[in-house]
C-alpha positions in Angstrom: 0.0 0.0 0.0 1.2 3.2 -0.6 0.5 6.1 1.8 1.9 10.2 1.9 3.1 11.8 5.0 1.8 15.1 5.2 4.6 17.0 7.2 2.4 20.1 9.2 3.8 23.3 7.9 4.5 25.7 11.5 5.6 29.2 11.9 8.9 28.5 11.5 8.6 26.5 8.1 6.6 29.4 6.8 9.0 32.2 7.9 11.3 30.2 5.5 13.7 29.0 8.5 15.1 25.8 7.5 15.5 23.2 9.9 19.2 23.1 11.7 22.1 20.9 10.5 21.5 18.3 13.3 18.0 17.8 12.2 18.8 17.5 8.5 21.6 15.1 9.3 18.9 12.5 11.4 16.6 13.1 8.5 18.9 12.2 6.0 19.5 8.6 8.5 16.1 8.5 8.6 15.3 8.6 4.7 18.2 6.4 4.1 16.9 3.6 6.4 13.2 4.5 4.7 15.4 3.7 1.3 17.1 0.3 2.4 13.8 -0.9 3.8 12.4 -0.5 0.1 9.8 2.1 1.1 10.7 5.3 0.0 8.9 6.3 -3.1 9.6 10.2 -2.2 10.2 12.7 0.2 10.3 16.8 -0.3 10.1 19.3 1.8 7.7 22.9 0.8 8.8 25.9 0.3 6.7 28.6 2.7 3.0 29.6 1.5 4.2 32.8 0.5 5.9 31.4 -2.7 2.7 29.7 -3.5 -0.7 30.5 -4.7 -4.2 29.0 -4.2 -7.1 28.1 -6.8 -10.3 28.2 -6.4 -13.2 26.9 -8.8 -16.3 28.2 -7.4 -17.6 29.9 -10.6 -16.9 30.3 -14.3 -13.1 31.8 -13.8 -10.4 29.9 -11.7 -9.8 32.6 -9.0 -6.1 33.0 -8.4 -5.1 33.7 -4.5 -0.8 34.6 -4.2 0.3 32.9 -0.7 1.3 34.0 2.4 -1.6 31.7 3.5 -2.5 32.6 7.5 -3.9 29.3 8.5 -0.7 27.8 9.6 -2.5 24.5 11.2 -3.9 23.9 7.9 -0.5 24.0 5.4 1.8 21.6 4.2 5.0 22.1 5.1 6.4 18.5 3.4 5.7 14.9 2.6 6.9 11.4 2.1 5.3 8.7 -0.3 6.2 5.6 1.2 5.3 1.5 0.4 4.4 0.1 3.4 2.6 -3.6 4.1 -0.7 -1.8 5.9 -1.2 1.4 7.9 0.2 -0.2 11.0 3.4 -0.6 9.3 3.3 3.0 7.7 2.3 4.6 11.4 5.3 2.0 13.4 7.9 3.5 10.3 7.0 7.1 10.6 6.7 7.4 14.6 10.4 6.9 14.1 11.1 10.0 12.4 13.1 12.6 13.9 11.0 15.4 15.0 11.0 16.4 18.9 9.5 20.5 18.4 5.3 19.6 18.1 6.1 18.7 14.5 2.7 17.2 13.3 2.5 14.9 10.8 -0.9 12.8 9.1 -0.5 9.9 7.1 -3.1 8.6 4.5 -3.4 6.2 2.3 -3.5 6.5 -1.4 -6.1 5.3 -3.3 -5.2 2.3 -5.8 -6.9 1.7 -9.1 -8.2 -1.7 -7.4 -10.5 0.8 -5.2 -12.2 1.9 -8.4 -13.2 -1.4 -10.1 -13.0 -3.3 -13.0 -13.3 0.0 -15.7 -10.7 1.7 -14.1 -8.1 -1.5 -13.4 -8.9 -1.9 -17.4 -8.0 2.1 -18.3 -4.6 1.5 -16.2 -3.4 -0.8 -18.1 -4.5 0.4 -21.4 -2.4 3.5 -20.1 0.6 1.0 -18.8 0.7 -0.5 -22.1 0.9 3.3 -24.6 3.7 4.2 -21.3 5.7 1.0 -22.6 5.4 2.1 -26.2 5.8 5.4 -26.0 
């Protein structure tokens, strides 16, 4: 199964702080170990909200919103994908990471084209097979 991390973003993240060199180093183990274990798919880390911008579609015209976004609590700061054997797996992995300030993280599965049915398992590999040719 594969499942994202969804790092919280905090004040810090958004003021554009990065984190220090000792945190980066045990995150670097961390990812590493992630790696060996055959998990890691990915793993980025956001730059702040104010280097973004936010779409809405609630009406005829896309409305464009530029960042700094004020609901801290509710921003992504970064993510992993990882491959884990079931949520307990994913949840027993990421409890390990290095964080030690309130760092909040969520983790939620992805869905897979099993989840859809039959049409959908049908249009992946219709799409696996142009990928191979193309």
């Amino acid at each position: 199964m594969r499942f994202m991390v969804i790092v919280k973003a905090s004040e810090s993240t958004e003021a554009g702080r990065l984190p220090s060199p000792e945190l980066l180093d045990a995150m670097n183990v961390f990812n590493e170990e992630l790696e060996k274990a055959g998990m890691l798919v990915a793993a980025e880390g956001l730059q702040p909200s104010a280097k973004g911008a936010r779409i809405s579609f609630a009406g005829p015209k896309p409305v464009v919103t530029d960042g700094p976004f004020s609901e801290t609590k509710e921003l992504v700061g970064g993510f992993w994908i990882i491959q884990a054997a079931s949520r307990e797996d994913a949840v027993a992995w990421i409890a390990r990471a290095p964080f030690r300030d309130g760092e909040q993280v969520e983790i939620r599965p992805f869905y897979e084209p099993e989840d859809f049915g039959a049409a959908v398992l049908e249009q992946a590999a219709r799409l696996g097979d142009q990928g191979a040719r193309g």
